[in-house]
PASEBA-1860 file (N, C-alpha, C; in nm, 3 decimals):
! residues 180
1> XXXXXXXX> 0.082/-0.119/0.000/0.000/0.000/0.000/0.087/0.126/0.000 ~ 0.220/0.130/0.083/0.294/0.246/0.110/0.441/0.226/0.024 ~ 0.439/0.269/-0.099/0.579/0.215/-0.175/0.666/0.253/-0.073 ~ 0.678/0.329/0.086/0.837/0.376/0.098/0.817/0.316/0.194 ~ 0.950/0.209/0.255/0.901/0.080/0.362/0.995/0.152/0.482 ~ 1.063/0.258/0.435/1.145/0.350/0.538/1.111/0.356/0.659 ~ 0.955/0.423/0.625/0.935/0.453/0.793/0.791/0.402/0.846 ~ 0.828/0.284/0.771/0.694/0.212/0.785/0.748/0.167/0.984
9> XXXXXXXX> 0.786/0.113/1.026/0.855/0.078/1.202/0.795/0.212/1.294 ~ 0.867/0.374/1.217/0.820/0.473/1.320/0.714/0.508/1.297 ~ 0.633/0.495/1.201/0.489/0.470/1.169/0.378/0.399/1.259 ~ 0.415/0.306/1.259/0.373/0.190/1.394/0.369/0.242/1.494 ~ 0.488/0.234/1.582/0.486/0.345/1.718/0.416/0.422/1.711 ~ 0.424/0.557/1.607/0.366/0.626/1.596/0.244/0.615/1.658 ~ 0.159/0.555/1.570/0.029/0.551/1.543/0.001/0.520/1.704 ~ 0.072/0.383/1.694/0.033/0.358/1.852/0.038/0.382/1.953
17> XXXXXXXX> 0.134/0.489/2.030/0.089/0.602/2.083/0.010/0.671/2.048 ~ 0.020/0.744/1.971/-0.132/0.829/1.943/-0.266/0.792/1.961 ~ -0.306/0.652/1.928/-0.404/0.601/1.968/-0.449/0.536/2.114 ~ -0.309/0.478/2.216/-0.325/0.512/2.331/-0.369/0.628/2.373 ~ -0.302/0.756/2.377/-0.377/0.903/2.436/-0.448/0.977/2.369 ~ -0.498/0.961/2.274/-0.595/1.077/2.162/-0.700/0.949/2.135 ~ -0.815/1.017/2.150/-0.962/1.008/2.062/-0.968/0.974/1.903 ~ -1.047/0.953/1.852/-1.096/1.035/1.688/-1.187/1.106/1.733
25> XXXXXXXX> -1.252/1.129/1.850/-1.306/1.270/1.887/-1.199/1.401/1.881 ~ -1.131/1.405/1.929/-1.044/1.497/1.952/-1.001/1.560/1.817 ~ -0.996/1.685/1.807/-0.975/1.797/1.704/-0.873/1.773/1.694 ~ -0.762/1.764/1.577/-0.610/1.742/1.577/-0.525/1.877/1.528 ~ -0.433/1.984/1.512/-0.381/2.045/1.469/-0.258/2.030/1.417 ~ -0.192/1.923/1.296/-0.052/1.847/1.257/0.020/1.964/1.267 ~ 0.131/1.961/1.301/0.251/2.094/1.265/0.316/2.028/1.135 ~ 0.307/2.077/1.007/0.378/2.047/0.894/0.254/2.045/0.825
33> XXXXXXXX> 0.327/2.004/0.665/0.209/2.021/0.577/0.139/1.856/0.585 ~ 0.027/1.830/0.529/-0.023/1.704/0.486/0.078/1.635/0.431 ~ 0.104/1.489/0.497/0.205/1.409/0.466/0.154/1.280/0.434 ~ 0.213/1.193/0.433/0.205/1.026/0.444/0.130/1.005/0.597 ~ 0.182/1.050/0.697/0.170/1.004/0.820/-0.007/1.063/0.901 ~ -0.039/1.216/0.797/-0.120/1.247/0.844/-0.222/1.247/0.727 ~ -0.213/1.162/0.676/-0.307/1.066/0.599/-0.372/0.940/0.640 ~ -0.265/0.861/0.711/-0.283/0.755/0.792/-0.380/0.805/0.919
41> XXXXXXXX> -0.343/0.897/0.966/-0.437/0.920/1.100/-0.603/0.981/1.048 ~ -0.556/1.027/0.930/-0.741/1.016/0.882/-0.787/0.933/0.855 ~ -0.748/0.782/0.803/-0.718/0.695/0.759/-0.801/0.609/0.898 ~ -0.706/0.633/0.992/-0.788/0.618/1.111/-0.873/0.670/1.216 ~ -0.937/0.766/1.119/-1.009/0.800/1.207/-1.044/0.923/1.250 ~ -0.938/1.014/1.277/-0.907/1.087/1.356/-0.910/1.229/1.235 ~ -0.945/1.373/1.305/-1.033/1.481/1.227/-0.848/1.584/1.270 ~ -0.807/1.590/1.117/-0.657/1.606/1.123/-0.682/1.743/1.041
49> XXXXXXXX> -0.641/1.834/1.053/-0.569/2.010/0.992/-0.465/2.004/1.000 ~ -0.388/2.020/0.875/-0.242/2.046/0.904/-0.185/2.227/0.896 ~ -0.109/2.239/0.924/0.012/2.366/0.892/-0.009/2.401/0.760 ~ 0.032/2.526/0.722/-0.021/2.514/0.542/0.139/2.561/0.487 ~ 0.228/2.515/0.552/0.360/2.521/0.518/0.483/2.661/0.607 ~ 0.377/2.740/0.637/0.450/2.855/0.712/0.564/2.871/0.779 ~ 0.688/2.948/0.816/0.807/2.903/0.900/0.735/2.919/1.043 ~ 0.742/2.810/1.046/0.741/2.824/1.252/0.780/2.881/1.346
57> XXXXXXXX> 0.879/2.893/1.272/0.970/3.001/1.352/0.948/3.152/1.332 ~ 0.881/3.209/1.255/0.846/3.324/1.210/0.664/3.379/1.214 ~ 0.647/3.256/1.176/0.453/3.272/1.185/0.372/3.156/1.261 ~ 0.375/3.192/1.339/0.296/3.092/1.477/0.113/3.140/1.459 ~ 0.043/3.207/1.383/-0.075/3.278/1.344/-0.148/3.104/1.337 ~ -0.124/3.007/1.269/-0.195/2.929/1.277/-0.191/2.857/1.415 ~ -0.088/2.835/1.499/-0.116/2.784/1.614/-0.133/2.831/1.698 ~ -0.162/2.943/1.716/-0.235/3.056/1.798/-0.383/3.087/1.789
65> XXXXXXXX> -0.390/3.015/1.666/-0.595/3.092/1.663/-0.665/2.918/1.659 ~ -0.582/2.809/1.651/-0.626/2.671/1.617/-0.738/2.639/1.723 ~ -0.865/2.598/1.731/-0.950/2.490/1.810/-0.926/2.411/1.811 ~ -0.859/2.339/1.793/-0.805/2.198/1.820/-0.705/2.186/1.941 ~ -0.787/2.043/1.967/-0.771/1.954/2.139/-0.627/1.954/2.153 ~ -0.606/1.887/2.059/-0.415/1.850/2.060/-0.370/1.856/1.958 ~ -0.260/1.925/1.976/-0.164/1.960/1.862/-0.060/1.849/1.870 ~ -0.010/1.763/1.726/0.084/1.694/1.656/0.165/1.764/1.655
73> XXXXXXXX> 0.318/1.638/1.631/0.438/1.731/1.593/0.509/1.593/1.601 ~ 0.485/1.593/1.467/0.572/1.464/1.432/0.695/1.471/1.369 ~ 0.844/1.468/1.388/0.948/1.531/1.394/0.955/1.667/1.269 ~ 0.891/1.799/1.386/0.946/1.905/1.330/1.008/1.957/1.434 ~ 1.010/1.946/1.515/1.078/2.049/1.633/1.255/2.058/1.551 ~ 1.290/1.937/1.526/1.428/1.916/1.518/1.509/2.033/1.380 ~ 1.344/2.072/1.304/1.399/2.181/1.230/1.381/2.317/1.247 ~ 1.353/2.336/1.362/1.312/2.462/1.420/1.401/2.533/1.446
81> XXXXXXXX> 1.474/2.640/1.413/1.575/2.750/1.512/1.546/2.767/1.669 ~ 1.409/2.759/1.682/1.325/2.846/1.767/1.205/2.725/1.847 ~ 1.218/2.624/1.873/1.127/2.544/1.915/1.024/2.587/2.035 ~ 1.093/2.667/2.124/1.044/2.711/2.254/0.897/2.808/2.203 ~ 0.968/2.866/2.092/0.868/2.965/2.057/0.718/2.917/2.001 ~ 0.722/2.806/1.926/0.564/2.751/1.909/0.567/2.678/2.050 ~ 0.674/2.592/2.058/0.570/2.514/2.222/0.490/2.623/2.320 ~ 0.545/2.734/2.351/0.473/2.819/2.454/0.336/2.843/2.378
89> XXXXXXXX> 0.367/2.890/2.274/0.253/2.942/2.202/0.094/2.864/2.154 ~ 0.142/2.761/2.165/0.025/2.662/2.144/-0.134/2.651/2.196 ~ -0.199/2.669/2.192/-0.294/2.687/2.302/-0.410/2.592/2.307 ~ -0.320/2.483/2.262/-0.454/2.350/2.275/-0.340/2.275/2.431 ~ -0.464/2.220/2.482/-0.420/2.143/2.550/-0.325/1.996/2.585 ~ -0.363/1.940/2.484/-0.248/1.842/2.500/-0.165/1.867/2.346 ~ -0.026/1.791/2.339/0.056/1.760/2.268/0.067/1.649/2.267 ~ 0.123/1.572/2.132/0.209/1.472/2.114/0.289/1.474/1.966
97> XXXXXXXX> 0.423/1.478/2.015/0.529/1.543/1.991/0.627/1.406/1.940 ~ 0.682/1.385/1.843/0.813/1.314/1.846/0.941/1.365/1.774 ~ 1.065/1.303/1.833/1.198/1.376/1.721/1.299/1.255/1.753 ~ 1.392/1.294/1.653/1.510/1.252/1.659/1.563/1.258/1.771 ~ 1.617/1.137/1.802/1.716/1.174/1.904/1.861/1.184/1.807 ~ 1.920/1.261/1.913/2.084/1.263/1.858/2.190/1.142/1.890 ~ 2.237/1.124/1.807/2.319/0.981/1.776/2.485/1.008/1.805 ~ 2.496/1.000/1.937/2.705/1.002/1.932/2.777/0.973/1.824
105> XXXXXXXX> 2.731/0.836/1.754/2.777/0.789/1.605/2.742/0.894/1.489 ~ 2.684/0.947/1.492/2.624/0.987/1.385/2.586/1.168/1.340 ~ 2.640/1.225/1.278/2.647/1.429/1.272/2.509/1.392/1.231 ~ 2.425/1.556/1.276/2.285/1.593/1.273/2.261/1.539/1.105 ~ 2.144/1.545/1.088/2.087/1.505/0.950/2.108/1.636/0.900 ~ 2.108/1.608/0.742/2.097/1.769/0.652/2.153/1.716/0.507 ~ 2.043/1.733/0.456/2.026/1.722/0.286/2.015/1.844/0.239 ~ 2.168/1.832/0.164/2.224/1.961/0.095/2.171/1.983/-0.037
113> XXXXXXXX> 2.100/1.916/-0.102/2.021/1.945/-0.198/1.860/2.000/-0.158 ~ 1.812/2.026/-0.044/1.714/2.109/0.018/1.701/2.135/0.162 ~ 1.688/2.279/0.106/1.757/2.361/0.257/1.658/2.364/0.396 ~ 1.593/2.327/0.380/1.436/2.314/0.448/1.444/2.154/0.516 ~ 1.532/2.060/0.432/1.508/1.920/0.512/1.634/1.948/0.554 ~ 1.643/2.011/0.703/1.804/2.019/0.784/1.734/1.966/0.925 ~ 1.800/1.928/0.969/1.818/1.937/1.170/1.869/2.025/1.234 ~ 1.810/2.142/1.258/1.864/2.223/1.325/1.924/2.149/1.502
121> XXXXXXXX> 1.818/2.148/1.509/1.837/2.054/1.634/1.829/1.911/1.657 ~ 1.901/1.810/1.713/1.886/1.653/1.753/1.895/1.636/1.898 ~ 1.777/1.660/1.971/1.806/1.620/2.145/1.833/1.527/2.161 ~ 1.907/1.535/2.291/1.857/1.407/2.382/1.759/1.492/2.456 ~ 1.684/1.290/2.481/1.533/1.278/2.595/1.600/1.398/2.676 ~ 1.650/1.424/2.798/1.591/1.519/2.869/1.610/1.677/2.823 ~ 1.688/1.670/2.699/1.687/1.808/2.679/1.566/1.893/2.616 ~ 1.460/1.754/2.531/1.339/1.795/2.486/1.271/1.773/2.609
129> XXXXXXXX> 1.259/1.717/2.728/1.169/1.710/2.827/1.194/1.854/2.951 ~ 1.299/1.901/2.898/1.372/2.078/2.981/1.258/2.168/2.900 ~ 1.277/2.146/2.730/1.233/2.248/2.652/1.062/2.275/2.672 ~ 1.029/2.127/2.679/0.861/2.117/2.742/0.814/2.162/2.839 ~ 0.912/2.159/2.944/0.859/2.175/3.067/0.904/2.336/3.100 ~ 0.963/2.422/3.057/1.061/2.576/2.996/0.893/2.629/2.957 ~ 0.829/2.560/2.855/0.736/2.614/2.722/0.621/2.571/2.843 ~ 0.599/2.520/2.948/0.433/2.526/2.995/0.409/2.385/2.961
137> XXXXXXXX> 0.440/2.287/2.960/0.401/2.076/2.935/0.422/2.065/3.068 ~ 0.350/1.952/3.140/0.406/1.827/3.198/0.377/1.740/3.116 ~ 0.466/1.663/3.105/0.476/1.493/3.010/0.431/1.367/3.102 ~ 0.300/1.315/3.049/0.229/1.209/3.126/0.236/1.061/3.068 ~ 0.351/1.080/2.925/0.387/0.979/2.936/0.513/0.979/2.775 ~ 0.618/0.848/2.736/0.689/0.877/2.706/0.740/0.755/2.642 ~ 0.803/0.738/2.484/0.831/0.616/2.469/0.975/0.661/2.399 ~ 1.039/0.541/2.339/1.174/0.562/2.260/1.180/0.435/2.165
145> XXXXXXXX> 1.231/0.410/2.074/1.274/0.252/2.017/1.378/0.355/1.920 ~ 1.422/0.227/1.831/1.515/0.257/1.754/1.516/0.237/1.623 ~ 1.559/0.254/1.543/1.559/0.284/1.333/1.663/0.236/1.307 ~ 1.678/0.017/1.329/1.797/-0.019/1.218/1.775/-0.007/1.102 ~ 1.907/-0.022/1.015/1.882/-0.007/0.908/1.950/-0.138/0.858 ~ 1.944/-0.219/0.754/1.992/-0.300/0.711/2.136/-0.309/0.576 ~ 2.206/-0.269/0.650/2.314/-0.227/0.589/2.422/-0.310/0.702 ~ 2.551/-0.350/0.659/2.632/-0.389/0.742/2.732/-0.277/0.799
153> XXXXXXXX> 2.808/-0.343/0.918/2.909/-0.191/0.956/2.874/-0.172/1.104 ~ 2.953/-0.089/1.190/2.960/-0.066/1.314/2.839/0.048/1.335 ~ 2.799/0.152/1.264/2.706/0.262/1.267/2.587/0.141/1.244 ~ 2.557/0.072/1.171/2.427/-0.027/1.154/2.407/-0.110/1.251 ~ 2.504/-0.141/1.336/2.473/-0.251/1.485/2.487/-0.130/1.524 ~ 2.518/-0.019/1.593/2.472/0.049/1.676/2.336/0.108/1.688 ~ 2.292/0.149/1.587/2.163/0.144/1.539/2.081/0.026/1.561 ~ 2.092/-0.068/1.580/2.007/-0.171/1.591/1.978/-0.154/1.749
161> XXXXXXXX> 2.065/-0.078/1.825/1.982/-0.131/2.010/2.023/0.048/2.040 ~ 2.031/0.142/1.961/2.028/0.240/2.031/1.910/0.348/2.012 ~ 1.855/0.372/2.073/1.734/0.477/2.045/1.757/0.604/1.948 ~ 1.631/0.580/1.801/1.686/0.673/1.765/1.531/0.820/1.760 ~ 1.442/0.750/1.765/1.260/0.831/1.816/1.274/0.810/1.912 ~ 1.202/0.966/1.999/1.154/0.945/2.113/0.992/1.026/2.119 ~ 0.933/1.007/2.168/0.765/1.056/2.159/0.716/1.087/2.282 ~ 0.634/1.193/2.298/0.541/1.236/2.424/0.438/1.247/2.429
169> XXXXXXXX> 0.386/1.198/2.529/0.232/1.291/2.528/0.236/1.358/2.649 ~ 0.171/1.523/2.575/0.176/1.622/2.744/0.115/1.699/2.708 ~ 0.058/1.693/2.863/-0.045/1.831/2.879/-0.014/2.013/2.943 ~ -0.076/2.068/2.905/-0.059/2.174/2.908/-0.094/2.275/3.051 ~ 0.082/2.287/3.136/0.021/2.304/3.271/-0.054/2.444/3.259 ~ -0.161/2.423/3.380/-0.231/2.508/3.386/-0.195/2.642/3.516 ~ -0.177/2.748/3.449/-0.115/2.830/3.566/-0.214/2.856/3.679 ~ -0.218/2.874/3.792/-0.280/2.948/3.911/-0.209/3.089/3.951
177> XXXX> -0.357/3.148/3.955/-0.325/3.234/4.073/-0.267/3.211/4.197 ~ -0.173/3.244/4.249/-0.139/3.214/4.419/-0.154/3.358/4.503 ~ -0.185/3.481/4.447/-0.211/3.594/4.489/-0.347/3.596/4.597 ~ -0.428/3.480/4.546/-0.564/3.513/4.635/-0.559/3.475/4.796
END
């Protein structure tokens, strides 16, 4: 059904988190344009708006005026200059969020034939769980696996047991008054 068998594995996860903590009730807001992945979630079910391509880093206008329950973010953070700046800004209540983790073996991703598919950023888990919790999240829950690839070589067994997705789901703390 899907000629590209690439990311058919983080697909899976994917999905399956998402369908642990989200509805197909729930209003969805994707960060990025309509993809493969947010085809599948209409696919299953679920009432999906995406981004209409805008820099994130520059025009946050769509995730600022969005009705939707929970906002997606299926690895864009990692191309963001500015990640802090949509997470604060968000104003749906929950997230679920995944990225790259960064690989000791391995320099950030970046395809020099388009300037737009770079990694600005590759966390590690707690440095995206600082940036969440910085931007207004607590994270109620949290997974990781890993993306071998079938190629031989020391970078391809490391890849086979080292985490290379990590995913969240979090909600959006709610401030109090303590003045009263």
């Amino acid at each position: 059904m899907y000629a590209n068998n690439f990311p058919e594995k983080r697909y899976r996860h994917t999905m399956a988190f998402l369908k642990k903590h989200i509805s197909t009730e729930q209003k969805i807001l994707d960060l990025g344009v309509p993809n493969p992945f947010s085809e599948r979630m209409k696919e299953q079910g679920y009432s999906v708006e995406n981004t209409e391509g805008e820099d994130l880093d520059l025009d946050l206008s769509q995730v600022i005026k969005t009705n939707a329950e929970v906002v997606t973010a299926f690895e864009i953070f990692e191309h963001l200059v500015a990640p802090f700046n949509v997470l604060r800004d968000i104003q749906s209540d929950f997230l679920v969020a995944s990225i790259p983790l960064g690989l000791w073996f391995a320099s950030a991703y970046r395809n020099k034939r388009d300037p737009w598919d770079r990694h600005f950023h590759e966390f590690e888990d707690w440095q995206f769980d600082w940036l969440l919790e910085k931007a207004g999240w607590k994270i109620i829950d949290r997974a990781k696996w890993t993306n071998p690839v079938k190629k031989i070589g020391f970078r391809p067994l490391l890849r086979s047991f080292t985490p290379r997705y990590y995913i969240v789901y979090a909600q959006r703390v709610k401030e109090t008054n303590t003045d009263l």
